[in-house]
Structures are given as structure tokens and as C-alpha cells.
CHARMM-style PDB file with segment names, atoms N, HN, CA, C and O in Angstrom:
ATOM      1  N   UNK     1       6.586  16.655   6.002  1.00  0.00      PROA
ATOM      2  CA  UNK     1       5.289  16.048   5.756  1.00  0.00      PROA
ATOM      3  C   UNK     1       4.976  16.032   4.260  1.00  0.00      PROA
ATOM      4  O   UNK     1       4.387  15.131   3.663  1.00  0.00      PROA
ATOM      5  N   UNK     2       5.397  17.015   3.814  1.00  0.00      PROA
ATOM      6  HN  UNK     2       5.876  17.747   4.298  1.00  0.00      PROA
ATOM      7  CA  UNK     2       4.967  16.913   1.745  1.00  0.00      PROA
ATOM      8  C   UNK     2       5.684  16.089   1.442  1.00  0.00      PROA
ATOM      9  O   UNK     2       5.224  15.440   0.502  1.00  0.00      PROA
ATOM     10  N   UNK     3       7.082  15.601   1.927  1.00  0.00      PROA
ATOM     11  HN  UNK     3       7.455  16.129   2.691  1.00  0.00      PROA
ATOM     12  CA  UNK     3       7.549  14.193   1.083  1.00  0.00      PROA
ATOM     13  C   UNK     3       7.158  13.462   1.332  1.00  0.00      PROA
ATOM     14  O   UNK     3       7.125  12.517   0.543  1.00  0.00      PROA
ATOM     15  N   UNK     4       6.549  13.358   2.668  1.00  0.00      PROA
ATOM     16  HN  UNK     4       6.576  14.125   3.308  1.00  0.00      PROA
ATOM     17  CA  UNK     4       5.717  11.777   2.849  1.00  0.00      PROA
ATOM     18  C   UNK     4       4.139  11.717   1.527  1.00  0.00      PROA
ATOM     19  O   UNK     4       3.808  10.730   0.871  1.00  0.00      PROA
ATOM     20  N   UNK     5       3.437  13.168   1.512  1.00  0.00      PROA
ATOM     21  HN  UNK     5       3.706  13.970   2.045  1.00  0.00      PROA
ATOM     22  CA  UNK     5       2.819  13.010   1.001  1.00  0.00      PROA
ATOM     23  C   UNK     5       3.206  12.599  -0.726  1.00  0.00      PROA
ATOM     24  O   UNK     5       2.619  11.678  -1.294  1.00  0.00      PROA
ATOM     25  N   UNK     6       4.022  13.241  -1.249  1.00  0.00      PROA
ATOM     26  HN  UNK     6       4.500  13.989  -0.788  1.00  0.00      PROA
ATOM     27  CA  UNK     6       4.423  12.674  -2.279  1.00  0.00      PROA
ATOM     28  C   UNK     6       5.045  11.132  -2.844  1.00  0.00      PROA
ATOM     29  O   UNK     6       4.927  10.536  -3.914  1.00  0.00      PROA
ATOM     30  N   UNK     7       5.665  10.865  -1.728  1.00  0.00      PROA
ATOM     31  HN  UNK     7       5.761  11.349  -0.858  1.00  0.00      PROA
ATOM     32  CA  UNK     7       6.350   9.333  -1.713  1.00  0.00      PROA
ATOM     33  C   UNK     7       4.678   8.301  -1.044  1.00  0.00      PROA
ATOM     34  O   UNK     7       4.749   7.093  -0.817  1.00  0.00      PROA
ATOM     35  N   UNK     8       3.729   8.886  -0.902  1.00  0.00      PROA
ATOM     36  HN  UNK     8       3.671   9.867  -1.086  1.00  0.00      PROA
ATOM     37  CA  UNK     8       2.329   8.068  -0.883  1.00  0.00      PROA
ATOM     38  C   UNK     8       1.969   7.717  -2.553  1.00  0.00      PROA
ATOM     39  O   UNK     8       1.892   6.667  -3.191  1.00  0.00      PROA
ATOM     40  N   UNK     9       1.786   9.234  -2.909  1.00  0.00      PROA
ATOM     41  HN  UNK     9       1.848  10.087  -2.390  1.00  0.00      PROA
ATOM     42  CA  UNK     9       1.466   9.171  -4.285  1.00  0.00      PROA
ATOM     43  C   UNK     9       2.063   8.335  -5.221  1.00  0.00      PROA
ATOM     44  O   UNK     9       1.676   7.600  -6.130  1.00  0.00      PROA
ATOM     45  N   UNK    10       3.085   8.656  -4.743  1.00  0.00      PROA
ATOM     46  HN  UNK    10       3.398   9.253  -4.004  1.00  0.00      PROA
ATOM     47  CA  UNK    10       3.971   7.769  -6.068  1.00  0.00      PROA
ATOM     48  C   UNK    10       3.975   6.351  -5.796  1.00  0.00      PROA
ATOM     49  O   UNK    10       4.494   5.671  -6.681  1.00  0.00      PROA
ATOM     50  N   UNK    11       3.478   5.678  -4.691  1.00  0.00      PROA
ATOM     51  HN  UNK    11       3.057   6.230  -3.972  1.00  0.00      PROA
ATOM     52  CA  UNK    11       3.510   4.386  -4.080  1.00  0.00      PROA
ATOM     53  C   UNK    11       1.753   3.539  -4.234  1.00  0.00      PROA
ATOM     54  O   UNK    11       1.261   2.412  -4.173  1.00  0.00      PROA
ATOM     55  N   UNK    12       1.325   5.010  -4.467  1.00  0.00      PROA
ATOM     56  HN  UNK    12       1.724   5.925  -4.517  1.00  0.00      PROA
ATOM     57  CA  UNK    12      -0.482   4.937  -4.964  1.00  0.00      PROA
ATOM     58  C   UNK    12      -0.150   4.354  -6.692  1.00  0.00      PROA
ATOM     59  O   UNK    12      -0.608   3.368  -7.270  1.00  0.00      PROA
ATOM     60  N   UNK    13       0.848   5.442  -7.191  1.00  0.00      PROA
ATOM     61  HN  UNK    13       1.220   6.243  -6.722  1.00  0.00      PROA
ATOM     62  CA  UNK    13       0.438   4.887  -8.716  1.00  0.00      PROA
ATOM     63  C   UNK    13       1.221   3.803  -9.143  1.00  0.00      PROA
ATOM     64  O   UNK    13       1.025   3.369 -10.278  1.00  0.00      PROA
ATOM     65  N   UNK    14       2.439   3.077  -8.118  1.00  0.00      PROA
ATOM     66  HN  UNK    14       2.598   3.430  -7.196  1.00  0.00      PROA
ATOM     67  CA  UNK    14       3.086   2.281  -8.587  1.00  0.00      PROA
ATOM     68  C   UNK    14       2.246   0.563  -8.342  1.00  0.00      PROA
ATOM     69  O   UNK    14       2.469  -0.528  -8.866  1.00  0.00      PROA
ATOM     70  N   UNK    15       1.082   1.088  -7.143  1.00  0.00      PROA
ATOM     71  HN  UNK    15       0.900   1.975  -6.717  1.00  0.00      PROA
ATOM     72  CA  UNK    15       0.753  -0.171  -6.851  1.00  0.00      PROA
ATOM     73  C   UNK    15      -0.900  -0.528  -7.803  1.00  0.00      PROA
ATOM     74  O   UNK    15      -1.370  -1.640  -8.045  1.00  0.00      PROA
ATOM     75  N   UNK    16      -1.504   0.906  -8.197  1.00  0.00      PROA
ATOM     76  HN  UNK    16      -1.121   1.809  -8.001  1.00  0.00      PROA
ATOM     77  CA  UNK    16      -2.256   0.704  -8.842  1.00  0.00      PROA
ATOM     78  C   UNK    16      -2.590   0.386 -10.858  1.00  0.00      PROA
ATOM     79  O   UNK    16      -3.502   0.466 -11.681  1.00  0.00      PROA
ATOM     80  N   UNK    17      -1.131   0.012 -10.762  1.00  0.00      PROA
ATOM     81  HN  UNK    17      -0.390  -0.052 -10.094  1.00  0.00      PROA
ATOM     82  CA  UNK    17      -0.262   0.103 -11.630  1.00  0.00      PROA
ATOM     83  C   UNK    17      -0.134  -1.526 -12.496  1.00  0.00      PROA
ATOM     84  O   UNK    17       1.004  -1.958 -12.677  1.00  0.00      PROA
ATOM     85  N   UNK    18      -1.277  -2.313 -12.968  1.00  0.00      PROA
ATOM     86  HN  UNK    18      -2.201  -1.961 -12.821  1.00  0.00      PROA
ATOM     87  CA  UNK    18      -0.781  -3.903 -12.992  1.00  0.00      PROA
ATOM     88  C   UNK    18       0.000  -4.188 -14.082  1.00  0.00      PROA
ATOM     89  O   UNK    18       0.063  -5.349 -14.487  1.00  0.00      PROA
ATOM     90  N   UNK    19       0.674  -3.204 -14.679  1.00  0.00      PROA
ATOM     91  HN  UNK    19       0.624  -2.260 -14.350  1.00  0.00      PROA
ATOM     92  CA  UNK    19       1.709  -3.555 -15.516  1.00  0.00      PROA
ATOM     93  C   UNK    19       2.885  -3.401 -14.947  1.00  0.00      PROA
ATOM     94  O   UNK    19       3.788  -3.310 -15.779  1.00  0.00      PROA
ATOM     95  N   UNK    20       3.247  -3.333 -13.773  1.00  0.00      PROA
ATOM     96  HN  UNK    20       2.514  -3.407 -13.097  1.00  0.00      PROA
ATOM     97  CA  UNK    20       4.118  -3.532 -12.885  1.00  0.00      PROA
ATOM     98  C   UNK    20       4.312  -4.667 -12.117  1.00  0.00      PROA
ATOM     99  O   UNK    20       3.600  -4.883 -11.136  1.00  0.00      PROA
ATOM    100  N   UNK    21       5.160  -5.381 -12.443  1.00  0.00      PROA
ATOM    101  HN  UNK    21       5.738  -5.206 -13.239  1.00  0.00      PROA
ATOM    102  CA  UNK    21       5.619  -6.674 -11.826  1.00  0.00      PROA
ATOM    103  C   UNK    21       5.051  -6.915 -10.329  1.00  0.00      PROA
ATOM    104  O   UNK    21       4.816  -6.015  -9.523  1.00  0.00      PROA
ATOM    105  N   UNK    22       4.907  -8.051 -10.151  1.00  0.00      PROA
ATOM    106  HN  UNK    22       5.098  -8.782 -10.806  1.00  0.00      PROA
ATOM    107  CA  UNK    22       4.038  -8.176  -8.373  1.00  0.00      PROA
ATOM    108  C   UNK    22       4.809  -8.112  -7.676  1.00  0.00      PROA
ATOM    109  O   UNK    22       4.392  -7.396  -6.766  1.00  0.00      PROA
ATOM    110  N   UNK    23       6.268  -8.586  -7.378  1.00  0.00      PROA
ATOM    111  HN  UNK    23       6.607  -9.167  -8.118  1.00  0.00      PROA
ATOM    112  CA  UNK    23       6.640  -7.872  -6.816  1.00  0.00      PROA
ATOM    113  C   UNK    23       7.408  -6.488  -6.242  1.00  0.00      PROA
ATOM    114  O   UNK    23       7.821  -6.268  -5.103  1.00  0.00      PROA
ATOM    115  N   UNK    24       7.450  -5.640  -7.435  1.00  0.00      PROA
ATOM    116  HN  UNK    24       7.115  -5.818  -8.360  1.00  0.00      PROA
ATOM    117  CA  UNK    24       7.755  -4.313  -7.698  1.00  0.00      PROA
ATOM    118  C   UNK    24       6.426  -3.804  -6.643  1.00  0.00      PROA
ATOM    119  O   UNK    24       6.818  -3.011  -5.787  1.00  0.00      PROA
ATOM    120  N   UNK    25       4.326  -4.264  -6.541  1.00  0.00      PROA
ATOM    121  HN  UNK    25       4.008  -4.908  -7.237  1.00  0.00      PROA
ATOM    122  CA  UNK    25       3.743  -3.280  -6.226  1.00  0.00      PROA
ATOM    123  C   UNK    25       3.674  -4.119  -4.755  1.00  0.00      PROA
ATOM    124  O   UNK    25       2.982  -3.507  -3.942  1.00  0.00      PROA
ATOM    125  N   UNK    26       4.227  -5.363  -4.242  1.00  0.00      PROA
ATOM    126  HN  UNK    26       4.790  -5.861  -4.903  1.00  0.00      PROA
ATOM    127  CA  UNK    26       4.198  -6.030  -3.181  1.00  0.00      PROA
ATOM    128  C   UNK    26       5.427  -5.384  -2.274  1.00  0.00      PROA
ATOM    129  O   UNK    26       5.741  -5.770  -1.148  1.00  0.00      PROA
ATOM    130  N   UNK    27       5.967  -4.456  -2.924  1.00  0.00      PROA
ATOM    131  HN  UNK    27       5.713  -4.142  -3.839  1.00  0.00      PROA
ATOM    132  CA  UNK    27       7.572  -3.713  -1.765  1.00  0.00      PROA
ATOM    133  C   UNK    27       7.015  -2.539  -2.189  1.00  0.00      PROA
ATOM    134  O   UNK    27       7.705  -1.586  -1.827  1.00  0.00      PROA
ATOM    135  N   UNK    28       5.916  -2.183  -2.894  1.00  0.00      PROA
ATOM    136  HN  UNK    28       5.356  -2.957  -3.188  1.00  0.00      PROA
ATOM    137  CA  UNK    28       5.726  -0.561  -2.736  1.00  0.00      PROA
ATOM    138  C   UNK    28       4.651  -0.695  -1.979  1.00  0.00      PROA
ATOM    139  O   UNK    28       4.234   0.427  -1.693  1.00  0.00      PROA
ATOM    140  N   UNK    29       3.864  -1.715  -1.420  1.00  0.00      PROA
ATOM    141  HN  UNK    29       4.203  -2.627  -1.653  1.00  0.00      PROA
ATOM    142  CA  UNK    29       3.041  -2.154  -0.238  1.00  0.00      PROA
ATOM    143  C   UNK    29       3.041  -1.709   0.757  1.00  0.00      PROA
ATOM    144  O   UNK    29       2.315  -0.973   1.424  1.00  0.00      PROA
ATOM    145  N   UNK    30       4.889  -2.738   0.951  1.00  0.00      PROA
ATOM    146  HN  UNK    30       5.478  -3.337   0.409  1.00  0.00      PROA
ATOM    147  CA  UNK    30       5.409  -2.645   2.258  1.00  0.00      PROA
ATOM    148  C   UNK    30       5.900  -1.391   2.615  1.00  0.00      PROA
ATOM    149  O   UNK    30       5.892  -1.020   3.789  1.00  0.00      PROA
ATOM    150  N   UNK    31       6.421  -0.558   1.504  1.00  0.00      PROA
ATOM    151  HN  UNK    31       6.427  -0.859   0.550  1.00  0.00      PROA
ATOM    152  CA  UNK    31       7.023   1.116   1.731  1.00  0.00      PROA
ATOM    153  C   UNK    31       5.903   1.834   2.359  1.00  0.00      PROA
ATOM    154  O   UNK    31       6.044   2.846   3.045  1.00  0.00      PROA
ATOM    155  N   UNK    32       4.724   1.231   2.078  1.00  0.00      PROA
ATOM    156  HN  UNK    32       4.610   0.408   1.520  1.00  0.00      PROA
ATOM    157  CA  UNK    32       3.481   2.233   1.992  1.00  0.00      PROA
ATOM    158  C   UNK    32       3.258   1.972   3.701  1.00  0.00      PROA
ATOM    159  O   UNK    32       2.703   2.895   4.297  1.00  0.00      PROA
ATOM    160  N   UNK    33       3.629   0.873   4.431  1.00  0.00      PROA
ATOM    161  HN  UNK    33       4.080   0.124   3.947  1.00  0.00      PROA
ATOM    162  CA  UNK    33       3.572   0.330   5.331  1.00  0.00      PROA
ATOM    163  C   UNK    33       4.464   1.027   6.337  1.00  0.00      PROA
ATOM    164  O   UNK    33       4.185   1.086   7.535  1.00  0.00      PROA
ATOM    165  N   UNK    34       5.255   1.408   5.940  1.00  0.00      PROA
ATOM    166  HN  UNK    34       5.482   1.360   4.967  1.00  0.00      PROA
ATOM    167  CA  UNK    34       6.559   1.639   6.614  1.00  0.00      PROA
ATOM    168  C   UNK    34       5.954   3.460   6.379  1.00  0.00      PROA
ATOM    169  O   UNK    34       6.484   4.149   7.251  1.00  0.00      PROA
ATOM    170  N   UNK    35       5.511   3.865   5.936  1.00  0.00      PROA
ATOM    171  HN  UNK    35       5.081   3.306   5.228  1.00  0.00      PROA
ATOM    172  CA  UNK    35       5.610   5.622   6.028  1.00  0.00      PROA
ATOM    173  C   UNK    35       4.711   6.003   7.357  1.00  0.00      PROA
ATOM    174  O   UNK    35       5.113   6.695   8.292  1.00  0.00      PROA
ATOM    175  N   UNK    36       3.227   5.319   7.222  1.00  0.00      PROA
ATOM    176  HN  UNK    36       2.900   4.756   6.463  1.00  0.00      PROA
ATOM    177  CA  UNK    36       3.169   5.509   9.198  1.00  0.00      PROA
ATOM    178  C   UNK    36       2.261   6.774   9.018  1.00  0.00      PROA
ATOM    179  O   UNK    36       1.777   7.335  10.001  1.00  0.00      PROA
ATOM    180  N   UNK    37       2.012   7.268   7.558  1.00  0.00      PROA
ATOM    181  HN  UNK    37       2.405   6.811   6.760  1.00  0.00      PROA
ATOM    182  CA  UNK    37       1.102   8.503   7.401  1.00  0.00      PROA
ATOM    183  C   UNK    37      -0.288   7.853   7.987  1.00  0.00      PROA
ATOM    184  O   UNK    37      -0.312   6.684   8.372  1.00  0.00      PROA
ATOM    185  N   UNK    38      -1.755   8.935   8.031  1.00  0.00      PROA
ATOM    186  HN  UNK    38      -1.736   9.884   7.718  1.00  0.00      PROA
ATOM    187  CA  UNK    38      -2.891   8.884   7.693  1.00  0.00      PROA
ATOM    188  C   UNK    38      -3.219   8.206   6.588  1.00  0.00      PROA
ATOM    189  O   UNK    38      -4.011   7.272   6.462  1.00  0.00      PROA
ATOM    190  N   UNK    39      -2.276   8.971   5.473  1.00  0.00      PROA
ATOM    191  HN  UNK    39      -1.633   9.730   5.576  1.00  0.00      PROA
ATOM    192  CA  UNK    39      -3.008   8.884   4.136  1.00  0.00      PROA
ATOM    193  C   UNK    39      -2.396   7.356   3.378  1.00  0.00      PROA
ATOM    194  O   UNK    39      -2.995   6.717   2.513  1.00  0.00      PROA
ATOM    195  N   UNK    40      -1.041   7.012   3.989  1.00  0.00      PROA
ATOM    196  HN  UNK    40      -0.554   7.531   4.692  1.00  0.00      PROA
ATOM    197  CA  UNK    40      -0.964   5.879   3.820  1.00  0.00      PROA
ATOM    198  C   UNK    40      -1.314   4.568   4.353  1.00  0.00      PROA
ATOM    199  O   UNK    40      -0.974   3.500   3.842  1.00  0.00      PROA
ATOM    200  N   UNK    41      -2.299   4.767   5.844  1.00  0.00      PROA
ATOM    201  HN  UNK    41      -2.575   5.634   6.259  1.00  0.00      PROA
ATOM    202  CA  UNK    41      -3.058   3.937   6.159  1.00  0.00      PROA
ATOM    203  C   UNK    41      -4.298   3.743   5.202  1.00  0.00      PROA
ATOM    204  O   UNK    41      -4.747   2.625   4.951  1.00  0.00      PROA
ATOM    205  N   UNK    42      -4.868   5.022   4.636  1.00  0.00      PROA
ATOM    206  HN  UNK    42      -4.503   5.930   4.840  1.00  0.00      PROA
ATOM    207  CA  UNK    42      -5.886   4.669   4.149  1.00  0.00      PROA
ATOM    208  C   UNK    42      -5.973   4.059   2.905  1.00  0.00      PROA
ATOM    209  O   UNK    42      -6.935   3.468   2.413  1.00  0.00      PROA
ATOM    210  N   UNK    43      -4.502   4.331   2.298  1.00  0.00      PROA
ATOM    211  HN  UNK    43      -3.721   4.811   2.697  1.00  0.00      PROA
ATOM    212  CA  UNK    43      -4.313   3.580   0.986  1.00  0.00      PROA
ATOM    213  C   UNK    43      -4.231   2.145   0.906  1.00  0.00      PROA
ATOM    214  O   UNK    43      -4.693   1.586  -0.089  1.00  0.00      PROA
ATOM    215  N   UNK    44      -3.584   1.341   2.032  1.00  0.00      PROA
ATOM    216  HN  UNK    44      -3.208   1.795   2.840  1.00  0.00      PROA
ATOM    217  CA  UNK    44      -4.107   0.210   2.363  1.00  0.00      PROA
ATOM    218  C   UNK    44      -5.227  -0.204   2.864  1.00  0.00      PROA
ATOM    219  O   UNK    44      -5.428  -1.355   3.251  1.00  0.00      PROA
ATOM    220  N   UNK    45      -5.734   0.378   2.880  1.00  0.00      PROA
ATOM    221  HN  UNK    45      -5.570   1.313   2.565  1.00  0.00      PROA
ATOM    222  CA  UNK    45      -7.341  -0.174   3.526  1.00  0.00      PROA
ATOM    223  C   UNK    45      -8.063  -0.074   2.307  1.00  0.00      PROA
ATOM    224  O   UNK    45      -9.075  -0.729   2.059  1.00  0.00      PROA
ATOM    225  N   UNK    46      -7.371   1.001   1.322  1.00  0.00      PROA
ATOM    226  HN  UNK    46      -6.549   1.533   1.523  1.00  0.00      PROA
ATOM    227  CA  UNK    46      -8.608   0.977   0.657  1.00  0.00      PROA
ATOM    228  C   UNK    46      -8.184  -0.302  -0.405  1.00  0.00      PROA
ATOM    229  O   UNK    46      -8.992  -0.947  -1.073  1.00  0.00      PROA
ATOM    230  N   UNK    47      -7.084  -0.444  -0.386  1.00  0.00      PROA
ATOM    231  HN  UNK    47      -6.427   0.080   0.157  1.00  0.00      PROA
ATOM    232  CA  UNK    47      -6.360  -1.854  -1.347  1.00  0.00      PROA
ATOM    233  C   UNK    47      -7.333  -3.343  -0.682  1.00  0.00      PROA
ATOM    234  O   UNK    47      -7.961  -4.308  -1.120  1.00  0.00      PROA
ATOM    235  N   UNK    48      -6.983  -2.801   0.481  1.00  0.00      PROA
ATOM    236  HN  UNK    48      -6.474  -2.018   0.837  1.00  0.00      PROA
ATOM    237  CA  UNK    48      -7.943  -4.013   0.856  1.00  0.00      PROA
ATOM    238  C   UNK    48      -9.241  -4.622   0.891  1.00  0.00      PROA
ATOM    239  O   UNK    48      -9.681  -5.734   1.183  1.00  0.00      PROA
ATOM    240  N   UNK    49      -9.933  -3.004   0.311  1.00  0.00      PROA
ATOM    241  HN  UNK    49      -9.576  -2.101   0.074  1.00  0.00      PROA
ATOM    242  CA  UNK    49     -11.699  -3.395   0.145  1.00  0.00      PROA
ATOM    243  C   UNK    49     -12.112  -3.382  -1.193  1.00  0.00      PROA
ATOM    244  O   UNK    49     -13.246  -3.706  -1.546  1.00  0.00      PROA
ATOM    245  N   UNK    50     -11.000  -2.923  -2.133  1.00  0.00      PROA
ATOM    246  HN  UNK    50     -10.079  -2.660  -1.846  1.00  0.00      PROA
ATOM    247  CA  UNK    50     -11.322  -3.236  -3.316  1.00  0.00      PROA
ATOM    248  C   UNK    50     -11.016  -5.050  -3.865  1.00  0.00      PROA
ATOM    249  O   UNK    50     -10.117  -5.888  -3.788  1.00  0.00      PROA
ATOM    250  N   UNK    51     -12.431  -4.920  -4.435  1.00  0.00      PROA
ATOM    251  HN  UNK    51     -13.161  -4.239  -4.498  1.00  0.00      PROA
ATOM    252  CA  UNK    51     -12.264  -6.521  -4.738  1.00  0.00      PROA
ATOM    253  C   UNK    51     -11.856  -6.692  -5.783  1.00  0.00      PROA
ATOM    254  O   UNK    51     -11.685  -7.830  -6.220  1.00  0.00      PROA
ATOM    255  N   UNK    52     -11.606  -5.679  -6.426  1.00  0.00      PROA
ATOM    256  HN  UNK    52     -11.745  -4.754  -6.071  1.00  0.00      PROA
ATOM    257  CA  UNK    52     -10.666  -5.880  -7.989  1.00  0.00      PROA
ATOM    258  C   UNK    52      -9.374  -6.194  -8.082  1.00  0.00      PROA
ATOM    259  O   UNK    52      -8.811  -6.533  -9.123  1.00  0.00      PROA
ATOM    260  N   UNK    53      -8.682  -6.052  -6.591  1.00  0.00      PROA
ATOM    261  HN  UNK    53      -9.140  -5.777  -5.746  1.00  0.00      PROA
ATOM    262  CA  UNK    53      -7.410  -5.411  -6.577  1.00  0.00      PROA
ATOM    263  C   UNK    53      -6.911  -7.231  -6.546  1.00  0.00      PROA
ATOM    264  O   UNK    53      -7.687  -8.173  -6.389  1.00  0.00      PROA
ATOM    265  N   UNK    54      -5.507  -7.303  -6.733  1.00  0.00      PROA
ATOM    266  HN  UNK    54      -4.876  -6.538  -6.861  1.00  0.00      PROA
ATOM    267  CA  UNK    54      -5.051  -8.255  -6.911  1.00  0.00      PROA
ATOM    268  C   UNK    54      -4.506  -9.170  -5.642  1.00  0.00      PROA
ATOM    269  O   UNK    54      -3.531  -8.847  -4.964  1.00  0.00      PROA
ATOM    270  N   UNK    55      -5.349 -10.445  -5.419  1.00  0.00      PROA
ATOM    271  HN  UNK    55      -6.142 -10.707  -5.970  1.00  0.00      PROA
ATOM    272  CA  UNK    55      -5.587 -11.070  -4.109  1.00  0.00      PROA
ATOM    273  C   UNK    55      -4.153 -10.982  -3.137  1.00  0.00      PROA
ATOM    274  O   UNK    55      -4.220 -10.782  -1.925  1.00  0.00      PROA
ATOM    275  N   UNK    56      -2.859 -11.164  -3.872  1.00  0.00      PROA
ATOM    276  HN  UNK    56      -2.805 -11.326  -4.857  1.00  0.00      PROA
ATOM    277  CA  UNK    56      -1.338 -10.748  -3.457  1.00  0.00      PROA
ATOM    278  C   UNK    56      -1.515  -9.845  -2.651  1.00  0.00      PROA
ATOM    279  O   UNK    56      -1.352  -9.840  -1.431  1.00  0.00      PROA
ATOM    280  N   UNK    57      -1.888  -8.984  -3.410  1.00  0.00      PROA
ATOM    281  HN  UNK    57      -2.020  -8.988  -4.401  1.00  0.00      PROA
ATOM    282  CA  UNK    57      -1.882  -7.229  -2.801  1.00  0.00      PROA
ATOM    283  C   UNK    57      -2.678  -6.708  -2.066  1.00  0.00      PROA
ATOM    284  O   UNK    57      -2.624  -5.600  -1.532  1.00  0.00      PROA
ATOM    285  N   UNK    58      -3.659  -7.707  -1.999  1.00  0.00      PROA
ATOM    286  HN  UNK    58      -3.702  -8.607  -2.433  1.00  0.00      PROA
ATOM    287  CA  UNK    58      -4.222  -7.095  -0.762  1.00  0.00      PROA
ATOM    288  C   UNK    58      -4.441  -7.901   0.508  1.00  0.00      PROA
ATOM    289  O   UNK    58      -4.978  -7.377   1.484  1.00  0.00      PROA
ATOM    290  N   UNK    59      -3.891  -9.620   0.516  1.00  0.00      PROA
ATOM    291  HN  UNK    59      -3.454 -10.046  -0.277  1.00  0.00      PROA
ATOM    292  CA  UNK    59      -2.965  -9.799   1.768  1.00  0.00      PROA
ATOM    293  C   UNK    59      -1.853  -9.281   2.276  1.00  0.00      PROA
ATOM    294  O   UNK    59      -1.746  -9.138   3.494  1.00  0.00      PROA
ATOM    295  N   UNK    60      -0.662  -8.850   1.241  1.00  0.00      PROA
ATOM    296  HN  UNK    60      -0.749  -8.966   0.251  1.00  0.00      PROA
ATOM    297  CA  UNK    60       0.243  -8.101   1.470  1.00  0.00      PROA
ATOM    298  C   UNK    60      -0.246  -6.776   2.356  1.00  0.00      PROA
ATOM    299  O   UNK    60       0.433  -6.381   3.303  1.00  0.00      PROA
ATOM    300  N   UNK    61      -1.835  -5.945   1.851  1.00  0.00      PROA
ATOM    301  HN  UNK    61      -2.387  -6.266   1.081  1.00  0.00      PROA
ATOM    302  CA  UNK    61      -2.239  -4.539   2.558  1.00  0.00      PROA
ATOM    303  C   UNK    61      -2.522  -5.316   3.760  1.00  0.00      PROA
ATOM    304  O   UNK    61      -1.748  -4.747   4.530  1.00  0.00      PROA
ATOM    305  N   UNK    62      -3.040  -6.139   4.398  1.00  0.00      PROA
ATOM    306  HN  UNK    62      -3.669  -6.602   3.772  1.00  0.00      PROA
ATOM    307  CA  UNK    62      -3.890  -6.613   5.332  1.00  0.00      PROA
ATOM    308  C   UNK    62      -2.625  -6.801   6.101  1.00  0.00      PROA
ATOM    309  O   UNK    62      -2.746  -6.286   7.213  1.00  0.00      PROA
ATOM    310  N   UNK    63      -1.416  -7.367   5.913  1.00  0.00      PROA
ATOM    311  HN  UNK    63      -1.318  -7.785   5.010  1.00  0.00      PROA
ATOM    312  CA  UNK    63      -0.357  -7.533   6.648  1.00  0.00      PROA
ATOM    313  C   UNK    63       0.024  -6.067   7.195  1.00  0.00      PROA
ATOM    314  O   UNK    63       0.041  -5.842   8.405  1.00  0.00      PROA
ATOM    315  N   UNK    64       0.239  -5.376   6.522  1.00  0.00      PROA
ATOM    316  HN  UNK    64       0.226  -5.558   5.539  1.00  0.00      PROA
ATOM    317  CA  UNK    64       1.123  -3.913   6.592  1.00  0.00      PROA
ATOM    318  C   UNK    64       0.098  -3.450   7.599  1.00  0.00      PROA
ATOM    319  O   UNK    64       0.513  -3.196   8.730  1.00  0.00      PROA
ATOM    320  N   UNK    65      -1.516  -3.272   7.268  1.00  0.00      PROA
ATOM    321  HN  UNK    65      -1.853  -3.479   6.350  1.00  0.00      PROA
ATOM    322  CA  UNK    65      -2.451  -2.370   8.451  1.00  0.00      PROA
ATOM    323  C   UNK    65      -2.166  -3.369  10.269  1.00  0.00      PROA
ATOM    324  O   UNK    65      -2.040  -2.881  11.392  1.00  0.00      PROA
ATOM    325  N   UNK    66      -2.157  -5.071   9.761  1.00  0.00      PROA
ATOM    326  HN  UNK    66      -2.260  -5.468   8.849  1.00  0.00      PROA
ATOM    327  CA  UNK    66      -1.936  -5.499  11.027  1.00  0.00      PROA
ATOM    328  C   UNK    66      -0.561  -4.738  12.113  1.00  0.00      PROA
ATOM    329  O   UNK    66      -0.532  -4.477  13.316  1.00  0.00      PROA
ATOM    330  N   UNK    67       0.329  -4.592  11.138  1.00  0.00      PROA
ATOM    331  HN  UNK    67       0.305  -4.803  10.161  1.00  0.00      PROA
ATOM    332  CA  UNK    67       2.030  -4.486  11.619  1.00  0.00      PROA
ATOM    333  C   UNK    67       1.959  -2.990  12.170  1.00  0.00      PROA
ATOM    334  O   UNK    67       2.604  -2.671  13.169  1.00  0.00      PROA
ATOM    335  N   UNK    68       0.970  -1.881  11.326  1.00  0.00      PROA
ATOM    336  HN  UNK    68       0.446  -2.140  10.515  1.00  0.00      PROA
ATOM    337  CA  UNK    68       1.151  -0.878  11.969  1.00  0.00      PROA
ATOM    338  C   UNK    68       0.165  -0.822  13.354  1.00  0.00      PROA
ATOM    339  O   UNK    68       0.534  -0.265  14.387  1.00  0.00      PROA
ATOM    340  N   UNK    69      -1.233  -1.538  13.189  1.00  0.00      PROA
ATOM    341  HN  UNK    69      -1.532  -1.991  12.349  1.00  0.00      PROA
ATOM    342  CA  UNK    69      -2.066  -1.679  14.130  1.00  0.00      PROA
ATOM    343  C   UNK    69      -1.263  -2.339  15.689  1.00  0.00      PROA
ATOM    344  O   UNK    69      -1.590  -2.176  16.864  1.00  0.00      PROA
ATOM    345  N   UNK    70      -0.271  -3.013  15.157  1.00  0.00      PROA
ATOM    346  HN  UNK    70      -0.006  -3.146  14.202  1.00  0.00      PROA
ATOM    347  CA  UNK    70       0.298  -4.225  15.982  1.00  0.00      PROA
ATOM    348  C   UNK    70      -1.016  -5.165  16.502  1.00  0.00      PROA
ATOM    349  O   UNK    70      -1.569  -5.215  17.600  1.00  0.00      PROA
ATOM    350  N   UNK    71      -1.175  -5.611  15.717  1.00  0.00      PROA
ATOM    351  HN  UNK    71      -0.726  -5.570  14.824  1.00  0.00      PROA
ATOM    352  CA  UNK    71      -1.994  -7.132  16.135  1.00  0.00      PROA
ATOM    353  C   UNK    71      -1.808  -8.508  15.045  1.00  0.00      PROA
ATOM    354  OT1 UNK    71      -2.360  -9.578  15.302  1.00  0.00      PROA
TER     355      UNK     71
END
């Protein structure tokens, strides 16, 4: 469970990160998608209610919460 929590973090600062290429934080999205934590559900959700965040990235979050939601 601590590597998941750590491989969140590091997927928190790579995506909050806009000097990082889009699609470098659009596959650390999908990683974030694929870990299946709590804490990485909430990191997409919260990508998704920030209206700052970059419109890519947070259809990309909206995809990943559907895929784990399955709907």
C-alpha cells in the first residue's frame, strides 16, 4: 500500500506539473487511473473540478473516474 501511495504522489506532481509535456501528464492520468487507490480516485476528481486545470486533463480525469466507475 505505501508504493501505491507514493507512485500517487509522484503522479500528483507530474500532472500538476505544466511544464511537462501533455502528453507526459495525459499517461500519468491514465497511471493514476490504473492504481485503483482511494487517494487516486480523489486525485482525479479533484483534476476534474479544478477549473484551472488544463481542459485535456481533465477530460482525460473524467475518462479514467468513468473506466474505474464502469459507466
Amino acid at each position: 500500500m505505501e508504493n501505491y501511495v507514493s507512485d500517487v504522489q509522484k503522479l500528483k506532481t507530474i500532472i500538476a506539473d505544466d511544464s511537462f509535456d501533455p502528453k507526459i501528464r495525459i499517461e500519468a492520468i491514465k497511471a493514476l487511473g490504473k492504481v485503483g487507490t482511494n487517494e487516486a480516485m480523489q486525485e482525479l476528481l479533484n483534476i476534474i473540478a479544478n477549473d484551472k486545470a488544463n481542459i485535456l486533463d481533465r477530460k482525460e480525469a473524467w475518462k479514467q473516474v468513468g473506466k474505474v466507475l464502469k459507466f
